[in-house]
ZAPAMI-633221 format. One line per field, with one value per residue (C-alpha): residue in one letter; x, y, z. Coordinates in steps of 0.2 Angstrom, whole numbers. Layout:
<recs>
residu <- [A:...]
xx <- [X:...]
yy <- [Y:...]
zz <- [Z:...]
</recs>
This chain:
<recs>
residu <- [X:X:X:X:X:X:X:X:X:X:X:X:X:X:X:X:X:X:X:X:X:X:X:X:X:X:X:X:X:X:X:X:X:X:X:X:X:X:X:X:X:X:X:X:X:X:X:X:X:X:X:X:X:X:X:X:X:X:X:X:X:X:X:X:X:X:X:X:X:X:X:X:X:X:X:X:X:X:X:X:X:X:X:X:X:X:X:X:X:X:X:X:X:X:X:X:X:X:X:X:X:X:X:X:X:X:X:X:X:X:X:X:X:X:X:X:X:X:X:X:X:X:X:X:X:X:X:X:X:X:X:X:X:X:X:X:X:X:X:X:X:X:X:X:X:X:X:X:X:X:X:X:X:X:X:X:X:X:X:X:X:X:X:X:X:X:X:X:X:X:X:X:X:X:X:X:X:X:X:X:X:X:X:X:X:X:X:X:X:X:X:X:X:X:X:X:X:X:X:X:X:X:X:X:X:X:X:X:X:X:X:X:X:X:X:X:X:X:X:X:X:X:X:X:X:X:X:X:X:X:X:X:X:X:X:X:X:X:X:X:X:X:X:X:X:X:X:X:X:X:X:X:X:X:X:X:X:X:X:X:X:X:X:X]
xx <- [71:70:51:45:31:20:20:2:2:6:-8:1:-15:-13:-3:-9:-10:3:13:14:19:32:36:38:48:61:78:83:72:77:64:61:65:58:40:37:28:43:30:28:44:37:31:48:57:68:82:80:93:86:91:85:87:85:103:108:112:107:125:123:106:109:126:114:102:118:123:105:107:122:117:99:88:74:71:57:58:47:42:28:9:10:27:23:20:36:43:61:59:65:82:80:74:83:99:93:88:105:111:98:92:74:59:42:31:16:4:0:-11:-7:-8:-19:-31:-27:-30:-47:-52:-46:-56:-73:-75:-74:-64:-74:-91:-102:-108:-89:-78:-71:-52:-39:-23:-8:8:21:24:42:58:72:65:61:44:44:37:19:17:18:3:-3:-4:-12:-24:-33:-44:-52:-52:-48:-28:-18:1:13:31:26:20:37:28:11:15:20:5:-6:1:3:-16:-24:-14:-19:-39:-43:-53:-48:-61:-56:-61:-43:-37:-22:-19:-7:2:-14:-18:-6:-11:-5:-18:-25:-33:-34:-49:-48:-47:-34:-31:-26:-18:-1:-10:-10:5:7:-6:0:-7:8:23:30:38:54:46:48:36:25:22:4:-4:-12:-30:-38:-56:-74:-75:-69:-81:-96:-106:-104:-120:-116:-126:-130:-123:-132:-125:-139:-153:-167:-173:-153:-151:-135:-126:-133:-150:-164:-169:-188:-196:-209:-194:-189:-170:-166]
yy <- [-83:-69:-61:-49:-39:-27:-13:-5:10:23:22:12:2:-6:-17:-34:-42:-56:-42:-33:-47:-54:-35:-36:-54:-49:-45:-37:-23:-19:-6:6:23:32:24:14:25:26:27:7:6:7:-10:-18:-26:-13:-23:-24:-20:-6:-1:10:2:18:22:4:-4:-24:-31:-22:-30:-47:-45:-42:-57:-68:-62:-64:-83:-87:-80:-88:-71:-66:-53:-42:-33:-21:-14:-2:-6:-27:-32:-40:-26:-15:-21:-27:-44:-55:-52:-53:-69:-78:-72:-80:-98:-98:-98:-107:-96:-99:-84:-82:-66:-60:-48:-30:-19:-10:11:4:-1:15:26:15:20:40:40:31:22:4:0:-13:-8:-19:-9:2:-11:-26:-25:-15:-13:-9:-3:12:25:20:31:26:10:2:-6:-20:-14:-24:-15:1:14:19:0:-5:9:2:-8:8:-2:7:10:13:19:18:28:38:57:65:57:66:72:56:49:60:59:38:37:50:41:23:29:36:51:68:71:53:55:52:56:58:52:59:50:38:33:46:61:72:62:72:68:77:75:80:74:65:81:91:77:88:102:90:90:110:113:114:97:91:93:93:107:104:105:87:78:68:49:49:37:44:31:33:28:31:20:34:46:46:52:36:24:8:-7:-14:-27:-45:-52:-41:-44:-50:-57:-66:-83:-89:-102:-95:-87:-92:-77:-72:-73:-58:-48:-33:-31:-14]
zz <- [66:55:56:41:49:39:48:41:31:46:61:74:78:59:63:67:84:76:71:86:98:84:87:107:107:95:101:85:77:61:56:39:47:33:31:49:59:77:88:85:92:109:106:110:123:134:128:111:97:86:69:58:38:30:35:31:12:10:15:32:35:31:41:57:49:52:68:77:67:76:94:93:94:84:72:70:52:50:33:28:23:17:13:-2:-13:-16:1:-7:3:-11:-9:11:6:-4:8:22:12:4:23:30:41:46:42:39:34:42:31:36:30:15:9:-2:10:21:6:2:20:20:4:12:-6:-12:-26:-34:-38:-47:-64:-64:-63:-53:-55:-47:-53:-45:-49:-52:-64:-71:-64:-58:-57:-75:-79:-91:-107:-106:-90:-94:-89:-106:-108:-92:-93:-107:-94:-87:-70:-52:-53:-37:-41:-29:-27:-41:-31:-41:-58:-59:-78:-84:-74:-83:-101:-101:-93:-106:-120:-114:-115:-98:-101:-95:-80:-74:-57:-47:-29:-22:-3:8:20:22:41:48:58:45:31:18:3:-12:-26:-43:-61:-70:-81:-64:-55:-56:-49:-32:-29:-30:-18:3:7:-3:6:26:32:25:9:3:-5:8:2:-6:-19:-35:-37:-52:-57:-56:-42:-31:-36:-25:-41:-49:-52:-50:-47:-28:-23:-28:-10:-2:-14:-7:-23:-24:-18:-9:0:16:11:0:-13:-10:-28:-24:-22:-33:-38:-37]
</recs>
């Protein structure tokens, strides 16, 4: 049995308690070096097989997917945040049904979420918007034409971008020209849930100048992983309206609304 665990965005006690004894049981550990926070690792058995994907290509994974298959052990594949966003599971997938190796995902906690919390805001507010849209800024990697930022931007919702910190201009020039205005408020999270987390507020006009500033880069001068949001949910100037789930005068499922009340 092949396990895809999400990892969590970086703090090791993201990860959920599923995810952590799928972790512990697994003779094979096939872990994304390059995201996964190591000290995770301390979860597994003192026998387990340990392999680090980001010096691995796909054939070499799946070999080890076979092996484990014909031994009878488990495999704990851990990726970064919630493997279903930009996790590169499909093809995982689809390799193991066309050998009929059994597999089954269990959801982490995405850098979305970690960013959400670093940032102490909530995406959706009532009054500002109630959509989040997430995505990537095209590289390497092509986005299909409908989704492109200046296109997507034209909802003025709350947008997170992933894998896009080497794109701030392009980020910058696709939003402005979809309809965002210049002082958008927008963030940029580094390394969300690590010890090393810093965030980084500004506008979308300056979100370049975030990624020139020291909270950028490690000490060998790399990028650090971060997510650009963009939106007025994230500034803590915004009005909004109060929640109607709280409202006194609101009736529920759960509560009756009191008529005397006043909606604020």
């Amino acid at each position: 049995m092949v396990h895809f665990i999400g990892a969590g965005p970086g703090d090791p006690e993201l990860i959920t308690r599923k995810g952590a004894r799928l972790l512990r049981e697994a003779e094979i550990v096939i872990y994304a070096g390059s995201l996964v926070n190591p000290a995770l690792l301390e979860e597994c058995r003192p026998d387990a097989r340990i392999y680090d994907s980001k010096d691995m290509d796909l054939d070499e994974v799946c070999a080890l997917y076979l092996e484990a298959a014909q031994s009878g052990a488990n495999v704990a594949r851990l990726h970064t945040g919630d493997p279903s966003l930009y996790g590169a599971i499909r093809e995982q997938m689809d390799f193991l049904k066309a050998h009929s190796i059994d597999y089954d995902v269990c959801p982490g906690v995405s850098a979305f979420c970690g960013a959400a919390a670093a940032l102490q805001t909530e995406y959706t507010l009532p009054g500002v918007t109630q959509t989040v849209i997430i995505s990537r800024a095209e590289g390497r990697t092509p986005v299909p034409e409908r989704e492109q930022l200046a296109k997507l931007a034209a909802h003025q919702a709350t947008m997170v971008l992933f894998l896009s910190a080497t794109l701030a201009d392009k980020v910058k020039t696709e939003l402005l020209a979809g309809g965002y205005p210049e002082n958008t408020p927008t963030a940029v999270v580094f390394r969300a849930s690590w010890p090393d987390e810093r965030v980084v507020r500004t506008t979308l006009a300056k979100l370049p100048e975030a990624f020139e500033t020291p909270e950028a880069r490690n000490e060998a001068g790399r990028l650090k992983p971060a997510l650009i949001i963009v939106g007025r949910a994230t500034c803590d100037a915004t009005i909004y309206e109060a929640s109607k789930l709280y409202d006194p005068g609101f009736t529920t499922a759960f509560r009756q609304g009191s008529t005397s009340a006043s909606s604020k």
